[in-house]
LUMMIRO-974124 format. One record per atom (N, C-alpha, C): residue in one letter; x, y, z. Coordinates in Angstrom, 1 decimal. Layout:
<atoms>
<atom residuo="A" x="X" y="Y" z="Z"/>
...
</atoms>
This chain:
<atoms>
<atom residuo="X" x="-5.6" y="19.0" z="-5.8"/>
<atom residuo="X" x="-6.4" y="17.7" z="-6.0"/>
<atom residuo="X" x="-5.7" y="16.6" z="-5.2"/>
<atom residuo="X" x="-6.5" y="15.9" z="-4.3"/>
<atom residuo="X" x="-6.0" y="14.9" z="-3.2"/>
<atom residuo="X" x="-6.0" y="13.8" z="-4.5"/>
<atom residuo="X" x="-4.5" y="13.3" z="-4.3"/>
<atom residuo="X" x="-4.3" y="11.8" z="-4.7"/>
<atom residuo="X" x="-4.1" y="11.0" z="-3.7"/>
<atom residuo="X" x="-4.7" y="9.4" z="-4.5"/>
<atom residuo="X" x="-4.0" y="8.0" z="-3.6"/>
<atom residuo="X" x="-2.9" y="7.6" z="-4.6"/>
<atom residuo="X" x="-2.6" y="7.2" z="-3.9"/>
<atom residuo="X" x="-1.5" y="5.6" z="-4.5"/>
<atom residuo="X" x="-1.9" y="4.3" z="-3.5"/>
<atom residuo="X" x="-2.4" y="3.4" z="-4.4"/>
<atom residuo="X" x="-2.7" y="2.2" z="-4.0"/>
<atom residuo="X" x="-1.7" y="1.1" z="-4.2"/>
<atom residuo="X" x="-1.3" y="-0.1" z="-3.8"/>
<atom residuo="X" x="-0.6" y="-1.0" z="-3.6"/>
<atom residuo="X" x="-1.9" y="-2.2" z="-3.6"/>
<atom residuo="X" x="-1.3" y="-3.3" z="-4.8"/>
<atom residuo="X" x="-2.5" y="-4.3" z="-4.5"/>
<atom residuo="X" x="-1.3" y="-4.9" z="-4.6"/>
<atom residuo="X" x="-1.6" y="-6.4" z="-3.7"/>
<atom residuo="X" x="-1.0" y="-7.2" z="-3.8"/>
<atom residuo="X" x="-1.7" y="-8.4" z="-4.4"/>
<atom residuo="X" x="-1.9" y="-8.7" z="-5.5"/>
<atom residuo="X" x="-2.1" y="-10.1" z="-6.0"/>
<atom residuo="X" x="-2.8" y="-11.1" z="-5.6"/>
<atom residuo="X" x="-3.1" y="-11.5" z="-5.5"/>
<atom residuo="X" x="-2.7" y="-13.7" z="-4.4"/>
<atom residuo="X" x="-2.9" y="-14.6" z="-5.6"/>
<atom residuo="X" x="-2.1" y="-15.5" z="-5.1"/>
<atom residuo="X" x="-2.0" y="-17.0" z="-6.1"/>
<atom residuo="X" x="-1.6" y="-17.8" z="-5.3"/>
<atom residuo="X" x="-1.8" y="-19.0" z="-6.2"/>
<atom residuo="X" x="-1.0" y="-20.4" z="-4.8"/>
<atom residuo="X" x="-0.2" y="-20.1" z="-3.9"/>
<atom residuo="X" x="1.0" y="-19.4" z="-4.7"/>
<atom residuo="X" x="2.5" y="-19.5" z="-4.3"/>
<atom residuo="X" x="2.9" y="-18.3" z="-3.5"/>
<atom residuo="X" x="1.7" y="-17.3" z="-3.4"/>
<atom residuo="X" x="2.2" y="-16.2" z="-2.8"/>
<atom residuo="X" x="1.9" y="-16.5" z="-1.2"/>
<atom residuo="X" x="3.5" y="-15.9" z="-0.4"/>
<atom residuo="X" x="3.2" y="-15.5" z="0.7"/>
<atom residuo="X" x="3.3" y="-14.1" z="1.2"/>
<atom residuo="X" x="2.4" y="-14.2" z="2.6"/>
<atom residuo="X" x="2.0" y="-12.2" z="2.9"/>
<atom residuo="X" x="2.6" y="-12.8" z="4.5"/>
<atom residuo="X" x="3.0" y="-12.1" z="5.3"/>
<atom residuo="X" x="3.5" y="-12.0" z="6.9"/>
<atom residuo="X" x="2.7" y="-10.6" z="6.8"/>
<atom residuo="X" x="1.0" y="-10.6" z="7.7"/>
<atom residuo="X" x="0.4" y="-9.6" z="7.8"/>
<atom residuo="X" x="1.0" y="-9.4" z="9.2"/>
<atom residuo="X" x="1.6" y="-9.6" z="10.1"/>
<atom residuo="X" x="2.2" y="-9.6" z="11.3"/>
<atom residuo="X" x="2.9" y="-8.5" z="11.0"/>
<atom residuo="X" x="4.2" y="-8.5" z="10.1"/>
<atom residuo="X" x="5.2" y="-7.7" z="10.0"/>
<atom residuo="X" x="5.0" y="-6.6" z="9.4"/>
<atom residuo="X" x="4.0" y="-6.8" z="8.1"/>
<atom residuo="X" x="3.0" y="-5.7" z="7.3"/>
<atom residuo="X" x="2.5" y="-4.1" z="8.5"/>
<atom residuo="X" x="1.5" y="-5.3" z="9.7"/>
<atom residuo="X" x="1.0" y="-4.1" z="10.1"/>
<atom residuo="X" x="2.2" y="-3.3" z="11.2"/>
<atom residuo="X" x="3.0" y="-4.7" z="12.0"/>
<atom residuo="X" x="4.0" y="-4.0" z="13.3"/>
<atom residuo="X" x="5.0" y="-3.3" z="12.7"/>
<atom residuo="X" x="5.2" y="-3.1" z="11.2"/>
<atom residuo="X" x="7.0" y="-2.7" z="10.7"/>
<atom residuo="X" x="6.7" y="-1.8" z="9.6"/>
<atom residuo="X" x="6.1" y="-2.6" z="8.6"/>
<atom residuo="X" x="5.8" y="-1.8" z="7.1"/>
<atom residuo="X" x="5.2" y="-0.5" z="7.7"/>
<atom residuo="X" x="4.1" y="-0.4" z="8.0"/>
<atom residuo="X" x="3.3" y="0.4" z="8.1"/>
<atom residuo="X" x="3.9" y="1.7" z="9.2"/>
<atom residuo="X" x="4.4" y="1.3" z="10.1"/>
<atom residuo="X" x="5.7" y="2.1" z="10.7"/>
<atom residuo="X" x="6.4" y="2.6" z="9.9"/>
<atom residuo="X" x="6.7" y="1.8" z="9.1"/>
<atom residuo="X" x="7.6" y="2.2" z="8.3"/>
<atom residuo="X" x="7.7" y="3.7" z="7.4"/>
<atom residuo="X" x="6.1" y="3.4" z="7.1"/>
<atom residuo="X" x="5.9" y="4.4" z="5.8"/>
<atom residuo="X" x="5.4" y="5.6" z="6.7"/>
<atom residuo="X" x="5.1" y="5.5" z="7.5"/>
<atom residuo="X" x="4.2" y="6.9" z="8.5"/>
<atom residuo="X" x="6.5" y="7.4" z="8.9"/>
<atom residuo="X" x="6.8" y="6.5" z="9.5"/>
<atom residuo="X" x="8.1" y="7.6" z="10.0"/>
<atom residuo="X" x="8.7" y="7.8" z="8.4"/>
<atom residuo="X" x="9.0" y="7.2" z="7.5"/>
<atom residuo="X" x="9.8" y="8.4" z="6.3"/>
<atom residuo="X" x="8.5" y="8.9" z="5.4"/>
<atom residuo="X" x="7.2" y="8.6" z="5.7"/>
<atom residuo="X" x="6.5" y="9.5" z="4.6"/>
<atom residuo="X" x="5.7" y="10.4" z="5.4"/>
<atom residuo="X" x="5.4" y="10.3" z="6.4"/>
<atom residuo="X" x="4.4" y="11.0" z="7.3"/>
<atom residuo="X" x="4.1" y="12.1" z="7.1"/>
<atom residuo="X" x="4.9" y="12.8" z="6.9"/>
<atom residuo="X" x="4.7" y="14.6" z="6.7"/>
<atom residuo="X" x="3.8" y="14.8" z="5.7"/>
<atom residuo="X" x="4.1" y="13.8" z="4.7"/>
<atom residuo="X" x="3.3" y="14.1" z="2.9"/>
<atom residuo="X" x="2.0" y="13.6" z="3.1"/>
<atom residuo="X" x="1.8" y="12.7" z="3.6"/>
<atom residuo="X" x="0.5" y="11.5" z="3.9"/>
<atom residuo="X" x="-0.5" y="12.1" z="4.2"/>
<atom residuo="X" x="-2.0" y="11.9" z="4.1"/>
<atom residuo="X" x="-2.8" y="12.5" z="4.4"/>
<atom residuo="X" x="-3.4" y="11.3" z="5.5"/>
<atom residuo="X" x="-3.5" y="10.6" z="5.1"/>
<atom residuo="X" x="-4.3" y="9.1" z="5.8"/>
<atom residuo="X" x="-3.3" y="8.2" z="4.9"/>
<atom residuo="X" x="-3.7" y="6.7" z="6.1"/>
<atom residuo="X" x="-3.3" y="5.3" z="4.8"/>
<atom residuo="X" x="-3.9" y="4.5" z="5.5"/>
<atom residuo="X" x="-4.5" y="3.7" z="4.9"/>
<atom residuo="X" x="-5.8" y="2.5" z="5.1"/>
<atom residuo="X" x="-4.8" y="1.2" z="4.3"/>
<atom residuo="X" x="-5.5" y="0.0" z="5.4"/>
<atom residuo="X" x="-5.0" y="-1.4" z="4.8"/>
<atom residuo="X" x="-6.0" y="-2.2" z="4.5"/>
<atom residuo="X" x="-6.4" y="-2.8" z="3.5"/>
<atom residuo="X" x="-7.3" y="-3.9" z="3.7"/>
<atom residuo="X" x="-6.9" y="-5.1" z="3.5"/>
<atom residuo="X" x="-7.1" y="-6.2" z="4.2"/>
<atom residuo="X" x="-6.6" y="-6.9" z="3.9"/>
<atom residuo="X" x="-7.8" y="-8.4" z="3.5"/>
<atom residuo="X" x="-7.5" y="-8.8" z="2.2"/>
<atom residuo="X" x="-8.4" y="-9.4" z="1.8"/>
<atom residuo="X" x="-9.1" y="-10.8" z="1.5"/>
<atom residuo="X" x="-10.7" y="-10.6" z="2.0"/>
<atom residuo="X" x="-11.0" y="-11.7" z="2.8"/>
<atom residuo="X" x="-11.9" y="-12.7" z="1.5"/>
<atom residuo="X" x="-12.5" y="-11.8" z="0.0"/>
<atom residuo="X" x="-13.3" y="-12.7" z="-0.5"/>
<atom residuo="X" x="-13.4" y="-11.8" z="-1.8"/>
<atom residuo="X" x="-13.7" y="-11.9" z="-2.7"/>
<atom residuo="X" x="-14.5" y="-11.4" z="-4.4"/>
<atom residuo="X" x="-15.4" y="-11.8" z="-4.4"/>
<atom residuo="X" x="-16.3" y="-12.2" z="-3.4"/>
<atom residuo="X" x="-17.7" y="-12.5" z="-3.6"/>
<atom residuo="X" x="-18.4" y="-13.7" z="-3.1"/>
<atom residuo="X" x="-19.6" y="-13.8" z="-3.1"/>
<atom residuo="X" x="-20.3" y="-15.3" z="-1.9"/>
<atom residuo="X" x="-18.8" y="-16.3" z="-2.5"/>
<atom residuo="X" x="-18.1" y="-17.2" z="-1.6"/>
<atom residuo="X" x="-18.0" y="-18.1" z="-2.1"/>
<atom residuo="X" x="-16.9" y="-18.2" z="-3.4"/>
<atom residuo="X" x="-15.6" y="-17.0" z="-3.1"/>
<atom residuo="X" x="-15.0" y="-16.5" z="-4.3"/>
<atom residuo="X" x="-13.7" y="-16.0" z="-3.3"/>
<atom residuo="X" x="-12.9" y="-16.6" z="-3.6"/>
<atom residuo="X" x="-11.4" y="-16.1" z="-2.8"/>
<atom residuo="X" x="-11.4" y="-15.1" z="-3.1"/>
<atom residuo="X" x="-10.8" y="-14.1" z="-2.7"/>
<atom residuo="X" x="-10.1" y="-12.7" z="-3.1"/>
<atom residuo="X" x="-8.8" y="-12.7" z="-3.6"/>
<atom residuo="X" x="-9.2" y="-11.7" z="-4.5"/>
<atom residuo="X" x="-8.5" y="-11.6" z="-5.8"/>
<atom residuo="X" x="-7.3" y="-11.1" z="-5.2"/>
<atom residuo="X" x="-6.9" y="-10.6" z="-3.7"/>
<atom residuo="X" x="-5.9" y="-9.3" z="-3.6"/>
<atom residuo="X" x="-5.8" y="-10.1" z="-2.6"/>
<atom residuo="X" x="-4.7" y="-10.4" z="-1.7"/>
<atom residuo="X" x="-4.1" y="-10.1" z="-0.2"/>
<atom residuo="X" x="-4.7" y="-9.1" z="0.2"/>
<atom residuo="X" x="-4.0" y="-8.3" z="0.1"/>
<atom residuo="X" x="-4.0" y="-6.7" z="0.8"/>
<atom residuo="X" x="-3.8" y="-5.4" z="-0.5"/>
<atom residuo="X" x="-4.7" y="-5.0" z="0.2"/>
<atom residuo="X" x="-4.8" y="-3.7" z="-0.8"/>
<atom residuo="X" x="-4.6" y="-2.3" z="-0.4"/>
<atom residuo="X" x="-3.3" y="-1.7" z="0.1"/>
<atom residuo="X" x="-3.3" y="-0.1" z="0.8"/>
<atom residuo="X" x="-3.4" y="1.0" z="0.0"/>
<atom residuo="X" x="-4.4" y="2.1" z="0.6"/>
<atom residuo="X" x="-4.3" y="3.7" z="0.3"/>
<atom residuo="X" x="-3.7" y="4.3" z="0.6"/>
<atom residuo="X" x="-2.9" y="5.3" z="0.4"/>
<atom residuo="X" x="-2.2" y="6.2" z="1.0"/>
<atom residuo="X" x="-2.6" y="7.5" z="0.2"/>
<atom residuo="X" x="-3.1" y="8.3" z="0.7"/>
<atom residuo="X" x="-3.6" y="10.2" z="0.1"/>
<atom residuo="X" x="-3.0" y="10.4" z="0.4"/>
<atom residuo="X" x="-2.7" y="12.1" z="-0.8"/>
<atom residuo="X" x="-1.7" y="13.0" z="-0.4"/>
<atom residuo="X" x="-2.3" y="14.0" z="-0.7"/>
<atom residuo="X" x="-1.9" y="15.1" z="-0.3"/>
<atom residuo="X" x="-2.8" y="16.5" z="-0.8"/>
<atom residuo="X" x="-3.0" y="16.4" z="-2.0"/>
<atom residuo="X" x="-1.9" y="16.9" z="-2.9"/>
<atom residuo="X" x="-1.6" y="16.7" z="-4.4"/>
<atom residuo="X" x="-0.4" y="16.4" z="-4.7"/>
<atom residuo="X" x="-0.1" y="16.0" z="-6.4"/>
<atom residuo="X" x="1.1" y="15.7" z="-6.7"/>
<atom residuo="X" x="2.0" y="16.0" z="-6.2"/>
<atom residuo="X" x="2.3" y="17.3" z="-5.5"/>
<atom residuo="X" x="3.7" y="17.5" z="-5.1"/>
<atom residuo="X" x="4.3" y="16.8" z="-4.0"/>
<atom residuo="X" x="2.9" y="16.7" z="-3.2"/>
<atom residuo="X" x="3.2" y="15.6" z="-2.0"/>
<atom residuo="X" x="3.7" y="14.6" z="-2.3"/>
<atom residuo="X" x="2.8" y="13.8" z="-3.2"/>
<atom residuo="X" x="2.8" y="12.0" z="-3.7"/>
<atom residuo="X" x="4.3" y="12.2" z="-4.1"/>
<atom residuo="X" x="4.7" y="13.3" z="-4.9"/>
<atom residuo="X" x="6.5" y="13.0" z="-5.7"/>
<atom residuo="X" x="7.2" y="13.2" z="-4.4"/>
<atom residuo="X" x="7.0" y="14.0" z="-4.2"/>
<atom residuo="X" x="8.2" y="14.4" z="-2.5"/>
<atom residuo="X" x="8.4" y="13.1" z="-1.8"/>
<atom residuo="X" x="7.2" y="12.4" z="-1.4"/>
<atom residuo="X" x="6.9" y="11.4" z="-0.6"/>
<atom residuo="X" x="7.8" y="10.3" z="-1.6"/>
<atom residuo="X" x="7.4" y="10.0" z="-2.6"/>
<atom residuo="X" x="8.1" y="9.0" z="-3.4"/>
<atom residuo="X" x="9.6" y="9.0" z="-3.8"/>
<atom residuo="X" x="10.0" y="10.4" z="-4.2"/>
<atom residuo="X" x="11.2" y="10.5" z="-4.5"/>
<atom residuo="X" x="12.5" y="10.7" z="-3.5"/>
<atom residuo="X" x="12.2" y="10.8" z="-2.4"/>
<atom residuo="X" x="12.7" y="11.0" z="-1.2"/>
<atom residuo="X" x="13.1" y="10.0" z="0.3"/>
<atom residuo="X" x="11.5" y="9.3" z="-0.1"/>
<atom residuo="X" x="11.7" y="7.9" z="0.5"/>
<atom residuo="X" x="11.1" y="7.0" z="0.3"/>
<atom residuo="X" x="11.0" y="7.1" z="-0.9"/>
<atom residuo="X" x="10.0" y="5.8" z="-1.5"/>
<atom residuo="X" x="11.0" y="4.3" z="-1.8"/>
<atom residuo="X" x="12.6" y="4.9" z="-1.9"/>
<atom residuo="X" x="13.4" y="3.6" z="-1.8"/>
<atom residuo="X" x="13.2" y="2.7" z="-0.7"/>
<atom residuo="X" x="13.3" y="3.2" z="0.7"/>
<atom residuo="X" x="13.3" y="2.8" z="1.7"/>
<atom residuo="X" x="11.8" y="1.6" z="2.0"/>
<atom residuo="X" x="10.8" y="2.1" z="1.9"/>
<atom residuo="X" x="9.7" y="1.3" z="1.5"/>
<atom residuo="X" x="9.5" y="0.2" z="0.6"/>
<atom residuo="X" x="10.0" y="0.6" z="-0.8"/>
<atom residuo="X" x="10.1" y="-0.5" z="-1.4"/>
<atom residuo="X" x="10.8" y="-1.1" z="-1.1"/>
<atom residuo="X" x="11.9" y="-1.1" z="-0.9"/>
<atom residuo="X" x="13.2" y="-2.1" z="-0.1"/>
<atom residuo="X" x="13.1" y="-2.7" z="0.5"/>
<atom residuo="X" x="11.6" y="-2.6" z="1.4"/>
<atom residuo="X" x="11.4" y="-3.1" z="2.9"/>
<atom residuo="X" x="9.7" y="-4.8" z="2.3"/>
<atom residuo="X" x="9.5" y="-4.4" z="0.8"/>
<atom residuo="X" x="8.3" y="-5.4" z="0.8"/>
<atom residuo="X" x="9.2" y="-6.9" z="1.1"/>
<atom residuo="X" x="10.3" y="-7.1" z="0.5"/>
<atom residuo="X" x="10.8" y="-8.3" z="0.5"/>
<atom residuo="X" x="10.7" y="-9.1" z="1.6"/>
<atom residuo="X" x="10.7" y="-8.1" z="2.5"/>
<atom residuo="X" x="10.8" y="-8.5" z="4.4"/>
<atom residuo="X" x="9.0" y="-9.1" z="4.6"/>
<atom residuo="X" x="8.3" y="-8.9" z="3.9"/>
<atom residuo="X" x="6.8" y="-9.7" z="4.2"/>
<atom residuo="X" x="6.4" y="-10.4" z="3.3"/>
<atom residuo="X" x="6.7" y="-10.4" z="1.8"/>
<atom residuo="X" x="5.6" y="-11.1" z="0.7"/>
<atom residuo="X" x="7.1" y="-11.3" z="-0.3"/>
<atom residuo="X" x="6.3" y="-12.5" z="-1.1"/>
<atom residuo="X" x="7.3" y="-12.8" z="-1.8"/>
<atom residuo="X" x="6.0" y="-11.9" z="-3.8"/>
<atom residuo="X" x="5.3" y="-11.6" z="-3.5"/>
<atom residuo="X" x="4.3" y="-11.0" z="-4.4"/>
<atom residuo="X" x="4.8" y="-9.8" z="-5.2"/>
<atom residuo="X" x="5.1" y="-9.4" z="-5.8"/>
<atom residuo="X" x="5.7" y="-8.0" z="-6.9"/>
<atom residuo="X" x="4.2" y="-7.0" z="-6.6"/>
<atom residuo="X" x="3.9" y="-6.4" z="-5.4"/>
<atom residuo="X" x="2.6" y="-5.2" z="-6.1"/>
<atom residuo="X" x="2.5" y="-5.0" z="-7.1"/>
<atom residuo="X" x="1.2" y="-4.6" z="-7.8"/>
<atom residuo="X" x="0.8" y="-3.5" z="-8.9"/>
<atom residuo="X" x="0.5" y="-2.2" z="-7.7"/>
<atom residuo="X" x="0.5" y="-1.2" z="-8.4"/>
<atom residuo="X" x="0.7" y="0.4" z="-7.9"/>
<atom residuo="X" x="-0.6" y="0.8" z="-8.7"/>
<atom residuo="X" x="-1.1" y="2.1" z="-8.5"/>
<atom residuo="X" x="-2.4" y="2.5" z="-8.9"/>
<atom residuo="X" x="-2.3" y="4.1" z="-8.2"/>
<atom residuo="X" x="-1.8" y="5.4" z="-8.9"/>
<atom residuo="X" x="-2.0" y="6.6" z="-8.6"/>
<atom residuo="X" x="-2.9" y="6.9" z="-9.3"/>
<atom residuo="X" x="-4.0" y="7.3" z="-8.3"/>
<atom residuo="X" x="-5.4" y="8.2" z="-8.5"/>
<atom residuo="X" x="-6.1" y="9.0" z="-8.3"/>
<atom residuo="X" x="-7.1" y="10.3" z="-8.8"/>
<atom residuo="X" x="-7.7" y="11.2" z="-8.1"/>
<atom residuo="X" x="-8.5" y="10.9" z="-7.0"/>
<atom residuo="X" x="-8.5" y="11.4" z="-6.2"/>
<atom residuo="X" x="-9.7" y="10.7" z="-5.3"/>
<atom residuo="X" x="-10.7" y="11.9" z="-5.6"/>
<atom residuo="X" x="-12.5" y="10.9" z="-5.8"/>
<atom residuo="X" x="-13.5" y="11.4" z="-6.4"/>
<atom residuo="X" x="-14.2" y="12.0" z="-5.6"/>
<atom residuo="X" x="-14.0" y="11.1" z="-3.7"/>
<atom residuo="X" x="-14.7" y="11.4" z="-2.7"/>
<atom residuo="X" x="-13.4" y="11.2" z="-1.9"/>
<atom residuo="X" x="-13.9" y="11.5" z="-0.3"/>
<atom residuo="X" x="-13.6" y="10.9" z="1.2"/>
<atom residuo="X" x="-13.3" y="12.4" z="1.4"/>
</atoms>
């Protein structure tokens, strides 16, 4: 069963995002120590909740993996290094979201 783990990042007044370093560093980041386990990872980064409605999230990433064993390998292996590395763009605490994927 293909899983994601999602990453939302929040937004409020106070939050700042450096999508500069997000896309040239972070995201490097996670393809060289998770790459092997990864199926795909998509970023979105966000522009509205509706006509006329800020968006609820910054940035919202997917990352699939085949199945569980990947997602743990990938996480328990180098998932420090990743998290280690949010401080370097956002001052935002992510919420996380491991799920089946239904389609793609």
């Amino acid at each position: 069963m293909t899983l994601s783990l999602q990453v939302l990042y929040p937004a409020s007044e106070d939050a700042t995002f450096d999508y500069d370093y997000y896309v040239k560093t972070h995201l490097p980041l996670i393809e060289e120590h998770m790459g092997e386990w990864i199926e795909t990872v998509e970023a979105s980064r966000g522009l509205a909740s509706g006509p006329d409605v800020p968006p609820a999230y910054l940035l919202i990433a997917t990352i699939t993996f085949a199945d569980e064993n990947a997602l743990n390998t990938a996480m328990n292996e180098k998932g420090g290094v990743i998290v280690d590395d949010v401080a370097n763009f956002t001052n935002v605490r992510p919420q996380i979201l491991i799920g089946e994927v239904l389609m793609g």
